[in-house]
Each structure stands twice: as C-alpha cells, then as structure tokens.
VEXZADREN-472139 format. One record per residue (C-alpha): residue number from 1; x, y, z. Coordinates in Angstrom, 3 decimals, decimal comma, m for minus. Each point is the difference from the previous one (the first is absolute). Layout:
N
+-----+----------+----------+----------+
: pos :        X :        Y :        Z :
+-----+----------+----------+----------+
: NUM :        X :        Y :        Z :
...
+-----+----------+----------+----------+
% end
This chain:
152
+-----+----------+----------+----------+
: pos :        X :        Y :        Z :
+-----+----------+----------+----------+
:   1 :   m7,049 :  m15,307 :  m17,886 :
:   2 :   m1,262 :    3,405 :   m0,883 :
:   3 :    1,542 :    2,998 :    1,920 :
:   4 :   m2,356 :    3,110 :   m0,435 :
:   5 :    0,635 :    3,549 :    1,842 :
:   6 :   m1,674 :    2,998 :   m0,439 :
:   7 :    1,087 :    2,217 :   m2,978 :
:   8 :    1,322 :    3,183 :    2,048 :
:   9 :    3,002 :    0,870 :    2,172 :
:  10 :   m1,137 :   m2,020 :    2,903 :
:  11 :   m0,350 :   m3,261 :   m2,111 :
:  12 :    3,119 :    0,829 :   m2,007 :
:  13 :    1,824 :    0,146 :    3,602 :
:  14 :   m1,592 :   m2,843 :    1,516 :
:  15 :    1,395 :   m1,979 :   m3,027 :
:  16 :    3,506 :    1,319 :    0,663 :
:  17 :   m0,424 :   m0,977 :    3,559 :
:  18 :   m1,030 :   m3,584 :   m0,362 :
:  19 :    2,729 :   m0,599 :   m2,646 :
:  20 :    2,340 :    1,394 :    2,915 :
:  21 :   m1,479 :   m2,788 :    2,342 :
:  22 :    0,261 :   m2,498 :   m2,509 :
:  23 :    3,595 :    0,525 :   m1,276 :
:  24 :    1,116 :   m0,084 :    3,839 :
:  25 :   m2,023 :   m2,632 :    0,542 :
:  26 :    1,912 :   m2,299 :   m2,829 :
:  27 :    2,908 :    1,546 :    0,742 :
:  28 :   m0,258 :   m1,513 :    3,641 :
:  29 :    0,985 :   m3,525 :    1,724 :
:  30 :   m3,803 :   m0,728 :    0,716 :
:  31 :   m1,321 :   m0,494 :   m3,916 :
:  32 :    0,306 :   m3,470 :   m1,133 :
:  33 :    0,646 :   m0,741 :   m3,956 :
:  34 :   m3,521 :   m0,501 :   m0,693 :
:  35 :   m1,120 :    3,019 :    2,142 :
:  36 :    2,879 :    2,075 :   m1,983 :
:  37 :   m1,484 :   m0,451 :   m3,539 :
:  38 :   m3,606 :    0,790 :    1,746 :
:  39 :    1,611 :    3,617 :    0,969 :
:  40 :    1,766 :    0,268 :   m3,500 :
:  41 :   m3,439 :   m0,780 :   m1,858 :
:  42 :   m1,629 :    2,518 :    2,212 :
:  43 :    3,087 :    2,360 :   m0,341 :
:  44 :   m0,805 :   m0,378 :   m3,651 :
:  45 :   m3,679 :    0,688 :    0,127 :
:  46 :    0,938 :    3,237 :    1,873 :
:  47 :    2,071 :    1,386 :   m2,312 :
:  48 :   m2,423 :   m0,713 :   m2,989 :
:  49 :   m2,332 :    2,307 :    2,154 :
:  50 :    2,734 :    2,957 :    0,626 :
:  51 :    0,054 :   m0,101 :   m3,583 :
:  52 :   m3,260 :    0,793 :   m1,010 :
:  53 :   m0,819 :    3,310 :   m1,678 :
:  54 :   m2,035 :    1,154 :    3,306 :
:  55 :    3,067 :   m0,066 :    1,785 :
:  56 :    2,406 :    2,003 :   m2,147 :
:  57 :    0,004 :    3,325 :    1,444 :
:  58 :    1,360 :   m1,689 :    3,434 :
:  59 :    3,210 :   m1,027 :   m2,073 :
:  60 :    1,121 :    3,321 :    0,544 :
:  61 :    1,260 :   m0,580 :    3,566 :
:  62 :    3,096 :   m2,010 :   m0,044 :
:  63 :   m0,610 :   m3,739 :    1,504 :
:  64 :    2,843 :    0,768 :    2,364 :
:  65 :   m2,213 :    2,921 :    1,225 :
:  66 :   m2,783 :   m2,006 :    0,294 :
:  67 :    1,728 :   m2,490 :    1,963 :
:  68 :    1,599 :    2,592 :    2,127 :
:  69 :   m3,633 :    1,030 :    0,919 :
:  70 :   m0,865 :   m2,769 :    1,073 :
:  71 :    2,679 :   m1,663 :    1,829 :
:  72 :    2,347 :    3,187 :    1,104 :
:  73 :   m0,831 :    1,418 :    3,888 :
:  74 :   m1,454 :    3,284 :    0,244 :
:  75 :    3,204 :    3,008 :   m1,480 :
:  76 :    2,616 :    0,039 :    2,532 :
:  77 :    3,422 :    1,248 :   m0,681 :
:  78 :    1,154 :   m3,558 :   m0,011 :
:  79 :   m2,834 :   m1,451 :   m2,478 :
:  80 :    2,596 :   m0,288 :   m2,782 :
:  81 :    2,469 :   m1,791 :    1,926 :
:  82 :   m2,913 :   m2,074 :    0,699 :
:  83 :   m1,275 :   m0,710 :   m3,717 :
:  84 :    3,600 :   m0,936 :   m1,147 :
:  85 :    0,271 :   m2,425 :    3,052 :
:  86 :   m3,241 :   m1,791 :   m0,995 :
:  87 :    0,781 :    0,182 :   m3,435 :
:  88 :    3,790 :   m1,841 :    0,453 :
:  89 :   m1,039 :   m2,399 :    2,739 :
:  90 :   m4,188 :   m0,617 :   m0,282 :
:  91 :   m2,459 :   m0,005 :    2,824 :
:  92 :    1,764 :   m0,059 :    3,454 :
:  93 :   m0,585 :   m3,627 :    2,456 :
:  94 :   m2,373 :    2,769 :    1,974 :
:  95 :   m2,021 :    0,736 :   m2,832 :
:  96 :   m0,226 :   m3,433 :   m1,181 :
:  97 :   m0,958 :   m0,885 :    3,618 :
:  98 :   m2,664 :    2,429 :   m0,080 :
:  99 :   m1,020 :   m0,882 :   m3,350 :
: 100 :   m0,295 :   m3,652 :    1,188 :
: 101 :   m1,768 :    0,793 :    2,820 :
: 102 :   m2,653 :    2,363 :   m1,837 :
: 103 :   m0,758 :   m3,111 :   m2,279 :
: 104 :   m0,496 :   m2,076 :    2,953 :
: 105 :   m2,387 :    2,589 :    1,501 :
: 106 :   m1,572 :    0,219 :   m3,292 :
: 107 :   m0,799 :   m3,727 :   m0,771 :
: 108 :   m1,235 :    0,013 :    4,281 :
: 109 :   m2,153 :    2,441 :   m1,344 :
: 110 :   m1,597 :   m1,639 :   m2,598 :
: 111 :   m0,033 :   m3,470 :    2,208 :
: 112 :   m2,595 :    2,227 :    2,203 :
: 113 :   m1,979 :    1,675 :   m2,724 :
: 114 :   m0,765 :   m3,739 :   m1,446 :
: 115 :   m1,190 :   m0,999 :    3,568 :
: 116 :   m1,944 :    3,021 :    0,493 :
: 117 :   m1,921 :   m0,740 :   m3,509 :
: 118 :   m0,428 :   m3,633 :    1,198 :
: 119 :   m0,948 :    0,974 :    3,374 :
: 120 :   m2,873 :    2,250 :   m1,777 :
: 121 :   m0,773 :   m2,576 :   m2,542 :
: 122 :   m0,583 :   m2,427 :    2,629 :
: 123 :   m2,183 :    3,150 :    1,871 :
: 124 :   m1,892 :    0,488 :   m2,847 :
: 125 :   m0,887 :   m4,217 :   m0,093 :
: 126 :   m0,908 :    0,163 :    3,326 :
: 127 :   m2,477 :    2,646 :   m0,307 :
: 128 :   m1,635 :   m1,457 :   m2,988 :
: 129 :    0,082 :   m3,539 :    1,841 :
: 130 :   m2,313 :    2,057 :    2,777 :
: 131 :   m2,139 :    2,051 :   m2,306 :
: 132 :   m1,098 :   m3,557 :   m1,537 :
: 133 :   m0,653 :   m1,458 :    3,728 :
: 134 :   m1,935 :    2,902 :    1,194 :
: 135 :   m1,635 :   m0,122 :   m3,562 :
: 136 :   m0,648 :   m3,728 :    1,458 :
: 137 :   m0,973 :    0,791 :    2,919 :
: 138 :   m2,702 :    2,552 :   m1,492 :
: 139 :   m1,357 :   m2,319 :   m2,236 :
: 140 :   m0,506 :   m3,253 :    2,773 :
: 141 :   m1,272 :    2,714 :    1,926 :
: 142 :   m2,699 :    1,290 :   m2,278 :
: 143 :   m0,535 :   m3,943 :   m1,099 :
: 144 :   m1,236 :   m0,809 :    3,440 :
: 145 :   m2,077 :    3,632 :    0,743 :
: 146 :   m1,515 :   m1,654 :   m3,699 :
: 147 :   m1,101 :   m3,282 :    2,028 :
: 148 :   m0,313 :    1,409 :    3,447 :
: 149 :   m3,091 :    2,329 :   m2,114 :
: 150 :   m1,232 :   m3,265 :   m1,714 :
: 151 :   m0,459 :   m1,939 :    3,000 :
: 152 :   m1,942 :    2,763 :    2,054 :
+-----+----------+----------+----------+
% end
C-alpha cells in the first residue's frame, strides 16, 4: 500500500497523527495478529514518508511536542500533570470508550454514505429506464400518426 500526504506542515502532521492512531491502535486489545502486522507495515510506510527531504524542516519540533499538540487539552495549569499521566498509564477507559464509540459512528457513517450512492445509482437507473419508455412511447406514437396519415 502506498501512503502519500501532502509535502507541507499539514501533511507532515497528518502523518504524525495517523502513526499516533495506529501505534494505539496495535497497542490495544481489539487488533488481532494479522491486523497488527497490517498497522506495523503501514506504521512503516509512514515513517518512510516523515523521512523524505520535503519534510525536513518539520524535524525541528520535537515528536513529543508534536504529540503534545495533538493529544494534550487546551494549557491549563494542570496540563503537565496531565501529559505525565498519559504518558505513564496510556489512554484512560473514557477515552478509549470515546475512541470506540467515534469508530463506531464512523463506520455508521460510511454504512449510510454506501446506501445513499446505491440509493442514487438505483435513481439514476430508474430515470434512464423512463427516458427509454417515454422514448417508446414517442416512437409507437409517431408509428401510428405514420399509418393513421396513410390510411386517410
């Protein structure tokens, strides 16, 4: 599989980011053995592309500052206290609730974009079904004007 992201700071971060998913992702219960080497093939391909020469100059921030960016609430006196905690113990059961929850949402989600683009496929069939009948319909009807004007 071939990872690409664009070559500027929003790329270079949403490369960090889906590493982050994909390290606590195989780091989780959920991941089977199969699904594991999946993630560490795509953690792989995601760190060929950090490396590239386009994303250099982002190397100067610190990955732990990156990270922190992402994952840290909004400053607070207590955002320290917080960092270390994730750090030592991981996600909390909250977060990971959330986090399986969002999934669910998401994959709901994409259950009702495929039926909308079915639902409009089968639209779209329908209306060229009736264009041919009224196409049909226009030609028996000029067919017998045709022998109604022979007749007379």
């Amino acid at each position: 599989m071939k990872l690409e992201f664009e070559e500027s700071i929003n790329g270079f971060q949403e490369a960090r980011r889906l590493r982050m998913i994909l390290e606590h992702y195989a780091a989780s219960d959920l991941a089977d053995d199969i699904t594991i080497l999946f993630v560490e093939s795509l953690l792989k391909e995601i760190d060929l592309t950090l490396h590239k020469p386009a994303f250099s100059q982002f190397h100067d921030q610190s990955p732990q500052a990156l990270q922190d960016d992402f994952t840290a609430p909004a400053g607070g006196p207590f955002s320290p206290l917080r960092r270390w905690w994730r750090s030592a113990f991981g996600p909390s059961r909250r977060e990971l609730l959330l986090s399986r929850q969002r999934q669910e949402l998401i994959e709901r989600a994409e259950r009702a974009e495929a039926m909308a683009f079915e639902a409009l496929s089968e639209t779209a069939e329908v209306g060229r079904q009736r264009d041919r009948a009224l196409l049909e319909l226009r030609r028996i009807g000029n067919a017998d004007k045709s022998a109604d004007k022979t007749t007379d």
